[in-house]
C-alpha positions as CSV (number, residue, x, y, z in Angstrom):
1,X,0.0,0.0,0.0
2,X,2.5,2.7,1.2
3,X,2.5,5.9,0.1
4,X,3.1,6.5,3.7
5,X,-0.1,4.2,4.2
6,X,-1.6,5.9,1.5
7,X,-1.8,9.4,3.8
8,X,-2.2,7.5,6.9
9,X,-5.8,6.1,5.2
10,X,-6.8,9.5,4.1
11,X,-6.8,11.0,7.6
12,X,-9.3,8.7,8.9
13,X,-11.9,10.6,10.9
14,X,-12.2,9.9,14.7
15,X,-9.6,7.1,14.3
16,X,-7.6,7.2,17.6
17,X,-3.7,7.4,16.9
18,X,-3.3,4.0,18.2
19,X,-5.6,2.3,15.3
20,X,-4.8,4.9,12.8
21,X,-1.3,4.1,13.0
22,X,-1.7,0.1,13.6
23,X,-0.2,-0.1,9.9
24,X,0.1,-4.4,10.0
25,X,-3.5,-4.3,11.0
26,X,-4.5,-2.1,7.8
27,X,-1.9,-3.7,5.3
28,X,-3.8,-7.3,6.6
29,X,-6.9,-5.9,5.9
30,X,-6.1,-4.4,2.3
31,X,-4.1,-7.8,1.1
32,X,-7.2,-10.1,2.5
33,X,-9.3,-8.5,0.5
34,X,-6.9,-8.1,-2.1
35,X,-6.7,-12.1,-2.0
36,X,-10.6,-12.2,-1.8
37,X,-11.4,-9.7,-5.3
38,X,-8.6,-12.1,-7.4
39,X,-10.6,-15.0,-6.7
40,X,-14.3,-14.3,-6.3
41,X,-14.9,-11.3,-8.8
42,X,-13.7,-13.4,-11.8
43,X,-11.1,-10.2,-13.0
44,X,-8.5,-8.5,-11.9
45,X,-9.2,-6.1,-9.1
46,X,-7.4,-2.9,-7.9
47,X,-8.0,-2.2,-4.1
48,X,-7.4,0.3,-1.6
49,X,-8.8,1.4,1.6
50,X,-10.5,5.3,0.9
51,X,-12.1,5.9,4.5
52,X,-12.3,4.3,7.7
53,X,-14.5,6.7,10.2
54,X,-15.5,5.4,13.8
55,X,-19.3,5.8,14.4
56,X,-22.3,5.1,16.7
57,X,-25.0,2.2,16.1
58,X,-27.2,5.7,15.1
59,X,-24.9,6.3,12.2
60,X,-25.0,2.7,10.9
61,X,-28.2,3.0,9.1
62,X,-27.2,2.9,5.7
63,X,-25.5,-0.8,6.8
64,X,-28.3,-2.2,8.1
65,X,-30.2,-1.1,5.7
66,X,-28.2,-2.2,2.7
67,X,-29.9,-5.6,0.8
68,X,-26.3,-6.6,0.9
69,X,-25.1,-6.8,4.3
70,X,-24.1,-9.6,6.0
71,X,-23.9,-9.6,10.0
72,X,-21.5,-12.0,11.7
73,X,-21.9,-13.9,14.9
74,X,-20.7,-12.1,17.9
75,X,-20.0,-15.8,19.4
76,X,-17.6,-16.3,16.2
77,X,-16.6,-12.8,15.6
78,X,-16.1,-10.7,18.5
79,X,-14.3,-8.2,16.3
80,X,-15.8,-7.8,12.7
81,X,-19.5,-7.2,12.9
82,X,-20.9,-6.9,9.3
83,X,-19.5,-7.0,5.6
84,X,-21.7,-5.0,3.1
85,X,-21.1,-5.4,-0.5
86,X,-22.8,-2.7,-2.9
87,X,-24.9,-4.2,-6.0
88,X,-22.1,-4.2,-8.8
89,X,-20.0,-6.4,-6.7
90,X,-22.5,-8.4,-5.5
91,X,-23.5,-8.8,-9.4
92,X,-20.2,-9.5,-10.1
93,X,-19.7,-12.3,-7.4
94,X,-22.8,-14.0,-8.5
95,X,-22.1,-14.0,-12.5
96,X,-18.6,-15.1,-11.3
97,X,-19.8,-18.6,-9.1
98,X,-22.5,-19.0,-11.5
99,X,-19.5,-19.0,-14.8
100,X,-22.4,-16.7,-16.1
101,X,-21.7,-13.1,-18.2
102,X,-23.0,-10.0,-15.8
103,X,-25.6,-8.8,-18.0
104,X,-27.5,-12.1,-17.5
105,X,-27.9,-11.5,-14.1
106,X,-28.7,-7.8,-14.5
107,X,-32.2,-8.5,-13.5
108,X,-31.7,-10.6,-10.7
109,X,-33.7,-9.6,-7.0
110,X,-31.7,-8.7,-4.8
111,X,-32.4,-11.8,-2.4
112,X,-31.1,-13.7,-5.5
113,X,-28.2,-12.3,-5.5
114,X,-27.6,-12.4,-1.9
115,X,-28.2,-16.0,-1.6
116,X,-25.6,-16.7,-3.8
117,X,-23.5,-14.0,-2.3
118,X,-23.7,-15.5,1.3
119,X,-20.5,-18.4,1.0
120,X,-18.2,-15.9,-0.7
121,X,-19.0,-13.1,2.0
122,X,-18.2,-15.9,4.7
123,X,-15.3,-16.4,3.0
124,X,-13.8,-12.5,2.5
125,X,-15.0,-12.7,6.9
126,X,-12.6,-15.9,7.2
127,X,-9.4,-13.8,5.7
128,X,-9.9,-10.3,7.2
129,X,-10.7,-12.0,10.2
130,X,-7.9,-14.8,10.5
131,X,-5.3,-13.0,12.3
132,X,-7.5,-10.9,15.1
133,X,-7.9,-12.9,18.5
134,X,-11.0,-15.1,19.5
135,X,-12.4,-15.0,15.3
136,X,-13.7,-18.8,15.0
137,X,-13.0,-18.2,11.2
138,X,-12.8,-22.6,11.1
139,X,-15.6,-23.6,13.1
140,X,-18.2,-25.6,11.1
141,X,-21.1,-23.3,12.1
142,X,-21.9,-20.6,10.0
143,X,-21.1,-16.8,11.3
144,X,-24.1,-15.3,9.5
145,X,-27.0,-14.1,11.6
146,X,-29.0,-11.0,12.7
147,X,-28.1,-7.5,13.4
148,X,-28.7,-8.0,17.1
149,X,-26.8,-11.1,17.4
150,X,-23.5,-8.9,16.3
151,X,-21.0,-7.4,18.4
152,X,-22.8,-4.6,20.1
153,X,-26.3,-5.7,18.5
154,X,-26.1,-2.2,17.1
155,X,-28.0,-0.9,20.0
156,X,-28.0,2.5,20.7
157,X,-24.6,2.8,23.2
158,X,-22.4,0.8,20.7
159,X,-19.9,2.3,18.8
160,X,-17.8,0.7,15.6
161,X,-15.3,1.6,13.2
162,X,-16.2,1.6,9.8
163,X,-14.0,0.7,6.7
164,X,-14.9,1.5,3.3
165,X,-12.4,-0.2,0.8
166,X,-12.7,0.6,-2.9
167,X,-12.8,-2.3,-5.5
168,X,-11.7,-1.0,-8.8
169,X,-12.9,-3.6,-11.3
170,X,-14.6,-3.2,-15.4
171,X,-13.7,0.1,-16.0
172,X,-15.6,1.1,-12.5
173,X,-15.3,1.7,-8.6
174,X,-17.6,-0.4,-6.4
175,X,-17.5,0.3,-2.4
176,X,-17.0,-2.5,0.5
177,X,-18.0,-1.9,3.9
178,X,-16.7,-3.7,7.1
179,X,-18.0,-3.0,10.6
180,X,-15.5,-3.8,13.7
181,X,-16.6,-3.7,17.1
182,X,-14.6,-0.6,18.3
183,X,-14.0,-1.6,21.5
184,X,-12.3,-4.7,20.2
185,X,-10.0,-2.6,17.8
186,X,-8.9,-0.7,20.3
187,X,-8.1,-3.1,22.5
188,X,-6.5,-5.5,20.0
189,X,-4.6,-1.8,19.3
190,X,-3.5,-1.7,22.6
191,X,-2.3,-5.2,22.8
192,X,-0.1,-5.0,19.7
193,X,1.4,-1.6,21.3
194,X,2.6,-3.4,24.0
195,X,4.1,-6.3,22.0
196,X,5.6,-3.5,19.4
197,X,7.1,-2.3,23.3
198,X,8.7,-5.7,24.0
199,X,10.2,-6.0,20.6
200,X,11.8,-2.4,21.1
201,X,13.1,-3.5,24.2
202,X,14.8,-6.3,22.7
203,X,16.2,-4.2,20.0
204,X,17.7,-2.2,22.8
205,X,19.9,-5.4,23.9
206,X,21.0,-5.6,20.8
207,X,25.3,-5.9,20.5
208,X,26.4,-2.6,18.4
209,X,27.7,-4.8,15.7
210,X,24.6,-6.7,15.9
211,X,22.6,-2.9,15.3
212,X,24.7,-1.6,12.9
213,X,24.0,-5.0,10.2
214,X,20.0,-4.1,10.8
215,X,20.7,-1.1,9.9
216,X,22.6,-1.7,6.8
217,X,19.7,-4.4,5.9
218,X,16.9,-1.7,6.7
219,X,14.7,-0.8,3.3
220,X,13.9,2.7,4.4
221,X,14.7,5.3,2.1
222,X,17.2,8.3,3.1
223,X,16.9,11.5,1.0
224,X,19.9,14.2,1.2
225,X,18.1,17.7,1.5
226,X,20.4,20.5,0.0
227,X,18.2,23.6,1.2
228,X,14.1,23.9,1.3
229,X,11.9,26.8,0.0
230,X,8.1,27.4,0.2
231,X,6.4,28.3,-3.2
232,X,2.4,29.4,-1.9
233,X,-0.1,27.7,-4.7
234,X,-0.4,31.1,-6.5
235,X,3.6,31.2,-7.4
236,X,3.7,27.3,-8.4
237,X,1.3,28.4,-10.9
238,X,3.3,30.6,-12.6
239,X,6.2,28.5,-12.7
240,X,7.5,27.7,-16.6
241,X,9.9,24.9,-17.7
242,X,13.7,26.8,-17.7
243,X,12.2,29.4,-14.4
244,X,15.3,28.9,-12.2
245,X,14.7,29.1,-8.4
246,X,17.5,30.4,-6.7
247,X,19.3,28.9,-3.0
248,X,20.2,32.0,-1.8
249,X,21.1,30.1,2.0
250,X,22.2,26.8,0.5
251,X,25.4,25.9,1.4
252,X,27.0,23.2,-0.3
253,X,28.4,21.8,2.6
254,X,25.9,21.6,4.8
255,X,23.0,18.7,3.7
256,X,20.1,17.4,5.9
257,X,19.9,13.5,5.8
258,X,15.7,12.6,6.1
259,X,14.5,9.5,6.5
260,X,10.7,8.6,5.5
261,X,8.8,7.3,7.9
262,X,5.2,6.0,8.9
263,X,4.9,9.8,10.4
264,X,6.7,11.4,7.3
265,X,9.8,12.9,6.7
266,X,12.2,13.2,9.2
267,X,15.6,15.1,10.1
268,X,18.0,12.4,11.3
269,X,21.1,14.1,10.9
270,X,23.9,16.9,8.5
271,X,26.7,16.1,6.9
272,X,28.2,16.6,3.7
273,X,28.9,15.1,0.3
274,X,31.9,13.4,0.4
275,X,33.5,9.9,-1.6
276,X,33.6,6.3,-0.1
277,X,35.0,3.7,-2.3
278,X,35.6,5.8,-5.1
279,X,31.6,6.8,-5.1
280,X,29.8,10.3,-4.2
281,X,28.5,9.8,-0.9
282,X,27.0,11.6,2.2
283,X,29.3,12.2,4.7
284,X,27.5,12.9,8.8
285,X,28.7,15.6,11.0
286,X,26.2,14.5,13.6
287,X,26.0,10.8,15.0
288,X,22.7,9.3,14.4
289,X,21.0,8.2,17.5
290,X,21.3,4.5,18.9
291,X,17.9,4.9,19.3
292,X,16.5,6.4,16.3
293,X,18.6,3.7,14.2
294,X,16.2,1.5,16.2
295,X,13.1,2.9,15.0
296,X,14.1,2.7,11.7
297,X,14.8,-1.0,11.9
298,X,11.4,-1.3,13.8
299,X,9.6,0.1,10.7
């Protein structure tokens, strides 16, 4: 996904810190359903997560509403509540189990559609919700049930998070909709902080020779920053190919080594440029921190 998490999920609304930035929780959910669109739409299938909002039961009307939603047993899914396709893709699933073209099932009730819908929503439910504690995602009995039989039973003091993931597919953009429990998330949030604590801690103990060949095996990017100017929208606007922009306080000596990171760009150190084995390299005046070259492994 990346992209910095694709702008941290396009600044999900309401998201506390702790879930917005649980980025192996979000990459799981994007490459589930990934995994899912390959194999049950019948074509190939972009996907990205475009909004993820947390919400009261009041808010959730649209969801249990929707033809296409299907609730999941609190007893079996503590965490994931509901899965709601929209028509196209339940269209598309249907045509795809059925080996039929789309247009002969343009017609089709919705009930239709949802019945034959049902085993391949159990099975998009069985991949997002494989990793996440207490999910009985094997258990013979099916998960599908009522709204009140859900996490929270949608009653008026429950509050979820809501995922919308986008499914780009035919030349068009169809919309999925999970439901978590939010008081699970947040507590499955907490839980991986403290394990993402324990593993930091063990980093520390780490010998320095031992730290220095994580480093050197890290994939995160550096960038060597000469100078920086800000342009407001207006000026870019007027900007031609051949304008030169001059560095009136560059100094060619002086260069600010970033590293990109899940919280953006980040000053790590200055140096200079410099030669190493015959190459042009970037030479540090400042020592970068034990403990910074350990977030950087972490990420």
């Amino acid at each position: 996904m990346s992209s910095i998490l694709r702008k941290k999920i396009e600044a999900g609304a309401g998201v506390p810190p702790s879930i917005a930035n649980l980025r192996p929780f979000w990459e799981q959910v994007q490459s589930s359903t990934e995994a899912w669109a390959h194999a049950n739409l019948g074509e190939e299938t972009a996907v990205r997560i475009t909004a993820r909002r947390v919400i009261g039961a009041s808010a959730a009307a649209d969801i249990l509403e929707d033809p296409f939603t299907f609730f999941m047993l609190a007893s079996l899914s503590p965490g994931i509540a509901s899965i709601t396709l929209d028509n196209r893709i339940a269209v598309q699933c249907a045509a795809a189990r059925l080996h039929q073209d789309v247009e002969s099932l343009a017609d089709a009730s919705s009930l239709f559609l949802k019945l034959l819908c049902e085993q391949t929503s159990i099975v998009l439910w069985q991949k997002v919700a494989g990793p996440l504690e207490n999910h009985e995602t094997s258990a013979a009995q099916s998960p599908l049930c009522d709204s009140d039989s859900v996490v929270g039973g949608f009653d008026h003091a429950s509050r979820y998070l809501r995922v919308d993931i986008a499914l780009e597919f035919g030349g068009d953009i169809s919309i999925l909709k999970l439901m978590y429990g939010f008081d699970f998330i947040q507590k499955h949030a907490q839980a991986e902080l403290r394990h993402e604590e324990v593993r930091k801690q063990k980093a520390c103990q780490q010998s320095p020779k031992a730290l220095n060949a994580s480093v050197r095996a890290s994939a995160i990017s550096l960038d060597a920053v000469l100078e920086r100017m800000t342009l407001t929208i207006a000026e870019c606007s007027r900007l031609e190919v051949g304008n030169i922009l001059p560095l009136s306080n560059a100094d060619a000596n002086r260069l600010s080594l970033c590293a990109e990171t899940i919280n953006g760009s980040v000053d790590i150190g200055l140096g200079e440029l410099g030669v190493w084995k015959r190459q042009r390299a970037v030479k540090l005046h400042t020592p970068i921190s034990e403990n910074f070259a350990r977030e950087i492994v972490d990420l």
